[in-house]
N, C-alpha and C positions, 0 to 999 in steps of 0.2 A: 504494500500500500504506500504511495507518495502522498504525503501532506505535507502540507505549507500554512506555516503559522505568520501570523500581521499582526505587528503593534508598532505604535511607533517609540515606544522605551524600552526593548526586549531585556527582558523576556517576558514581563510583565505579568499577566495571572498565569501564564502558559512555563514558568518554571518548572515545571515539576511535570508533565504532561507531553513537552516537546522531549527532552532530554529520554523519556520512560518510553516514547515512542520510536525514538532511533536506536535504543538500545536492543529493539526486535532486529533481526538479521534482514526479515523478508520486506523491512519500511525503507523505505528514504524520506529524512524529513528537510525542509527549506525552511531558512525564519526570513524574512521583510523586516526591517527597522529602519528606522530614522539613523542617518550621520549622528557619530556622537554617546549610541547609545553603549551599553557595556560589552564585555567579551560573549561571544554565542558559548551555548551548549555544547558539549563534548557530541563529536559527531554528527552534528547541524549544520548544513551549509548555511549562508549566509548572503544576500545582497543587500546594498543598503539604499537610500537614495535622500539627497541634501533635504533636511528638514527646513518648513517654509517659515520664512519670518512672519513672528508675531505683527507687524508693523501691517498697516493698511496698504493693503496692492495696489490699486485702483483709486484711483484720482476720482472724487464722485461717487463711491461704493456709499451706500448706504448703511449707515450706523448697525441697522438690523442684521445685515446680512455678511458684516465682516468677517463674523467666526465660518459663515458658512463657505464665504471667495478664499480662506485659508484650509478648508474643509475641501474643496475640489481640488485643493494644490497638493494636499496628501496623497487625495487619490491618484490624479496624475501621477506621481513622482511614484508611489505603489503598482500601476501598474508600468509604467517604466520597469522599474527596478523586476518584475515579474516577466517582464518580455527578456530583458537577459538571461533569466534562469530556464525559458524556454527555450533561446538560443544553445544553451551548456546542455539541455535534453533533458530538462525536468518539468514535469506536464503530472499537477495535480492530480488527485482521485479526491482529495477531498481538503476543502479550507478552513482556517478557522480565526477569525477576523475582530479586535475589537472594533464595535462600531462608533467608537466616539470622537475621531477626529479625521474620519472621512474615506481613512485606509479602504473600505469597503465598498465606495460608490460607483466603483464601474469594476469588479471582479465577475459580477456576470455575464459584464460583456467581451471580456474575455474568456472566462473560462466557463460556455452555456454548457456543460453535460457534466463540469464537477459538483460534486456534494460540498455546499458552503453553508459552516456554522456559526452562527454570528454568539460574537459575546457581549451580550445587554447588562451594563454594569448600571444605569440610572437614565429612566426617561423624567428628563424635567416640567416643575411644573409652577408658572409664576405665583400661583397664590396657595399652596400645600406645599405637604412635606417639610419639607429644609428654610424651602421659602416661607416669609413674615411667620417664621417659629419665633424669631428672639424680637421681642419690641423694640428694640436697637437698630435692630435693621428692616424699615417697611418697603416692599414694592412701590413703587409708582406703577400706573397703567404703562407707563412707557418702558419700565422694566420687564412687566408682565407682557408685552406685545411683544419683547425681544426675545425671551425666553423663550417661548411658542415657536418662534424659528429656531433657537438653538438644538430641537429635537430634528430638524432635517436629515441630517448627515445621518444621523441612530436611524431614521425612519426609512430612510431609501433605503439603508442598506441590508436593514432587516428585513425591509419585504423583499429586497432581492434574494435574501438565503432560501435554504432549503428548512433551517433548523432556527433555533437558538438557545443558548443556557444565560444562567445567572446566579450568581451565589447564595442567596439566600428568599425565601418567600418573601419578606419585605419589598427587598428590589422587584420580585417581580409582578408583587401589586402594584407597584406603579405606572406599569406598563400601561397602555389601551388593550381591551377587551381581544379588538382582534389580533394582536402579537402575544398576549399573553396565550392564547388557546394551543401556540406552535415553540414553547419559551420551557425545557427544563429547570428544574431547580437542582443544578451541584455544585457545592462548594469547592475552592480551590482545592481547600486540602490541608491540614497541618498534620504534620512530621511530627508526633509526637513520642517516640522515641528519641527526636533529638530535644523538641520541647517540653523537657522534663527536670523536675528540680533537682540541682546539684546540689550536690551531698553538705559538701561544709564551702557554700558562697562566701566570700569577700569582695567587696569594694574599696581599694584605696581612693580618697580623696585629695584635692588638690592640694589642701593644707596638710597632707599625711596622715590624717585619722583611715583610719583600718576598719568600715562597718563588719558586722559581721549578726549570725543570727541573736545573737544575746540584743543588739540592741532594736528599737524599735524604730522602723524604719517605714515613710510612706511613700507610695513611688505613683507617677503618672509622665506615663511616652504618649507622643503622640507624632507625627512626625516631624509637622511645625505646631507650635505655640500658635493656636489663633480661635477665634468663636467658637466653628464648627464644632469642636472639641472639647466646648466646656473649659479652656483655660481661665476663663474671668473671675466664675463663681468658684472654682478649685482655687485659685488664686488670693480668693477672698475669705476664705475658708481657715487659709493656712493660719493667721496670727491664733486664732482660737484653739487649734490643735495641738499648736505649741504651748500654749497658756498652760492648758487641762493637762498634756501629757508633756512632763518637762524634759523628759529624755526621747522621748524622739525627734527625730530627724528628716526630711524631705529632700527627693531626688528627683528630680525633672530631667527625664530623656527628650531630646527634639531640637528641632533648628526652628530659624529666625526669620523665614520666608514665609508665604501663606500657601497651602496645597488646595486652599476651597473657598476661603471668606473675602473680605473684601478687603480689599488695605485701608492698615490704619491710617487717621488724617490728624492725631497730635502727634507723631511721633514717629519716629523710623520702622518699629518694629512693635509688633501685640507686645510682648514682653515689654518692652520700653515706659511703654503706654501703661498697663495695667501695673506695673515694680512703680510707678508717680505715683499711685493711686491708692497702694496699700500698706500698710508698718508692721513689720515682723521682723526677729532676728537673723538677721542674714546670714549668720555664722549658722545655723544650724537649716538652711535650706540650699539644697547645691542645683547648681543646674551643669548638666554632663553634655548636654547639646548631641552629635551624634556620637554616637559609639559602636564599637564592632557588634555584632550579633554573641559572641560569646562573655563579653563587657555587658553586655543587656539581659541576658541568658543569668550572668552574676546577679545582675539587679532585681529581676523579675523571682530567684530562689531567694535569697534574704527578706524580699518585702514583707511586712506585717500589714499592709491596706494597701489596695491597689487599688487606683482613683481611676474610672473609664467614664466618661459624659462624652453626648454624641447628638447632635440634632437626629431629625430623622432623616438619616442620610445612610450611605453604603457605612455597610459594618465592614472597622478594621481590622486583618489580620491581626493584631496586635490585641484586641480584649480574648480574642478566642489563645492565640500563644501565651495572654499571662493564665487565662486559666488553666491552660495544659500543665503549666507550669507550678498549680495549685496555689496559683493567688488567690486570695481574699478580696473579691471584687464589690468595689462600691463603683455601680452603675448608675446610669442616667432612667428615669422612667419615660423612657422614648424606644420608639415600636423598635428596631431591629436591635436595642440590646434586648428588652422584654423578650422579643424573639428566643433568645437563648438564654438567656437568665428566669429564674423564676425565685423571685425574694423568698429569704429565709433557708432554700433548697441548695442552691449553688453559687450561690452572690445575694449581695444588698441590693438595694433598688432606692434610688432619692429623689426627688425633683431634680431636673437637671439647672433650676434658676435657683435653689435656696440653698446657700452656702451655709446656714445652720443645719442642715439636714444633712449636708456633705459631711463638716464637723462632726455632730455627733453620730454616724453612721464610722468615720472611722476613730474618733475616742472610742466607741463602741466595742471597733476590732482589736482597738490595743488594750482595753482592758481584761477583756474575755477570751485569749489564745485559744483557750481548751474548746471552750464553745464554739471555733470558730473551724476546726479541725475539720469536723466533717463535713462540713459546707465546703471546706476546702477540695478534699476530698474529692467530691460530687462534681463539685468543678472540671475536674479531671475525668473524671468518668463521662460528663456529660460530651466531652469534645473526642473523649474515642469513641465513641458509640455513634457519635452524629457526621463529626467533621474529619475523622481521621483520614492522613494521606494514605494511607496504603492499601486499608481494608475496605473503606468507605467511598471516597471522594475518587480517586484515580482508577479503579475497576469500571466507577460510572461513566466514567470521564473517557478513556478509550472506550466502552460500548457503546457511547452511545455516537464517538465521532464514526468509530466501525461504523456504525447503520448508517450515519449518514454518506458515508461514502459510499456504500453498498444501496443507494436511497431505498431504505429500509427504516421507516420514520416509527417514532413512537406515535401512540394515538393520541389524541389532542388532550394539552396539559389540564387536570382539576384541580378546581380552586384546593388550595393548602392552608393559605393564609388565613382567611373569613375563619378558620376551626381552632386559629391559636389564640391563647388569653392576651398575646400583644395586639391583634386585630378592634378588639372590644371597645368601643365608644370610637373609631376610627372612620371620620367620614371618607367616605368611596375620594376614589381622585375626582379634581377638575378636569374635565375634557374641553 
């Protein structure tokens, strides 16, 4: 079987999937990226082609329609880059396409008789979900008319596939009626034999203090520091948690850019902005910015609370790897952690705006370790059973691109979501 995977940051959710698929003798696999992006997969061929400036192309182009004239420029430059790999005599059986920056809007018309699976990671929607969640940030009409176009490039390209997946039931309520009917639900996948807590974690610190599990310790990664994320109200949390619990300690993984919110407008950076705005001891809150995966892997086995807030947006690898890792999670009450958390069972659950609730949810975990065990626990249990890479996620993940290349389709997806406790007081999308 030839597949050919597309994103333009490879490897992107296709880590673990491309690599497990060229490692079959009888596959050849191709990956598409953007210039720039990181080394391929062992035994992945590779084309690339120049990634289009963010900057406006067109003299004249329409406010509305900028992301989309950078959205055709992907696709061009994707199937460029695909006509040389047909040149070299690699000719598809089956694609597998993110569809959110355009990589996918003319693979049909190149390639009419392959099996293409598009990956629907968030169809946007101006006034639900993500949007006017935080009263900080409202829509104007004119954001909401622009937004409605931003779902183009996701919409062609999925009605052009044959298939599509998406990680979680969340995401894929968000979808319209008629993409959801053709839309799997499989998660990427976590490794949890490697996301599993280390025996006796250490963190040295920049001033040389040596954490370790005797002390208490609360941790929240996220990738950048911004809204989407719940940095504000974690933020604003902190002075009280040091107050009540005087030996503990706070560790903040993540960087200083925005991956979703909007930039800030007093200050260079969210950090910047929210550190004017709050009083706590400095000396005992660090911020580690990015750090290796096995530096995080330390972080995530020593925690004593682990802080996840999250609009209702795409759930990150990162709440499902700290609980593999048998954090203690204090979650946001927003549908895709509810999705996999259920308070009291496998994690806490707080409003994701009331930073008293954050506080004493984790004063909470540091006073009661014992009690806090088995939730721990469960935590873990809940992510091999649901989300594991090996048993779970990645078996679905090749069957079901098999059948698409063999156009051998599932029958049309049933609702999942409307039956979970995170559905519950959840009005339907805007269309």
């Amino acid at each position: 079987m030839n597949v050919l995977f597309i994103h333009q940051n490879m490897p992107g959710q296709f880590k673990h999937l491309a690599p497990a698929l060229a490692r079959e003798a009888s596959n050849r696999v191709a990956f598409i990226t953007a210039e720039g992006s990181t080394l391929p997969p062992e035994d992945v061929t590779v084309e690339r082609y120049p990634r289009p400036s963010t900057d406006r192309q067109t003299r004249g182009t329409h406010p509305y329609v900028t992301r989309f004239d950078r959205a055709v420029r992907y696709g061009q430059g994707t199937v460029r880059a695909a006509l040389r790999l047909r040149e070299a005599g690699f000719e598809p059986d089956a694609v597998m396409v993110h569809t959110g920056w355009g990589e996918g809007l003319f693979l049909r018309d190149l390639y009419p008789d392959a099996g293409i699976l598009a990956f629907c990671e968030f169809y946007f929607d101006g006034r639900s979900a993500d949007q006017n969640f935080d009263p900080q940030f409202q829509n104007s009409l004119d954001d909401v008319c622009r937004m409605r176009l931003n779902n183009t490039e996701m919409s062609m390209s999925t009605q052009a596939s044959n298939w599509g997946v998406t990680p979680t039931w969340w995401q894929w309520s968000r979808h319209p009626e008629f993409m959801r009917r053709k839309i799997s639900v499989i998660h990427d996948g976590i490794d949890t034999d490697h996301c599993s807590p280390i025996d006796n974690p250490q963190i040295e610190l920049p001033n040389g203090t040596a954490l370790t599990r005797d002390d208490e310790v609360v941790t929240y990664v996220s990738r950048n520091f911004e809204p989407y994320r719940g940095f504000e109200p974690f933020m604003k949390s902190i002075a009280t948690i040091l107050e009540r619990r005087p030996r503990s300690r706070v560790l903040l993984v993540g960087g200083d850019d925005v991956s979703y919110s909007k930039r800030v407008a007093d200050a260079r950076t969210w950090r910047e902005s929210i550190l004017s705005k709050v009083r706590f001891d400095p000396t005992r809150v660090v911020f580690l910015h990015r750090c290796s995966y096995e530096e995080l892997r330390n972080v995530l086995s020593l925690s004593s609370a682990h802080v996840y807030l999250s609009y209702p947006f795409v759930l990150s690898w990162s709440l499902l790897e700290s609980m593999s890792h048998e954090c203690l999670v204090i979650g946001s009450r927003t549908p895709p952690v509810m999705e996999v958390i259920e308070h009291g069972n496998n994690g806490l659950l707080v409003d994701f705006f009331s930073s008293d609730q954050i506080a004493d949810a984790v004063v909470n975990a540091l006073e009661n370790p014992d009690a806090m065990r088995p939730i721990r626990a469960r935590a873990r249990e809940t992510v091999r059973a649901r989300y594991d890479l090996k048993t779970v996620c990645l078996p679905a993940q090749v069957e079901l691109i098999t059948r698409v290349a063999e156009h051998r389709y599932p029958p049309p997806t049933e609702d999942g979501w409307s039956l979970l406790p995170a559905a519950d007081g959840m009005p339907p999308r805007i269309l």
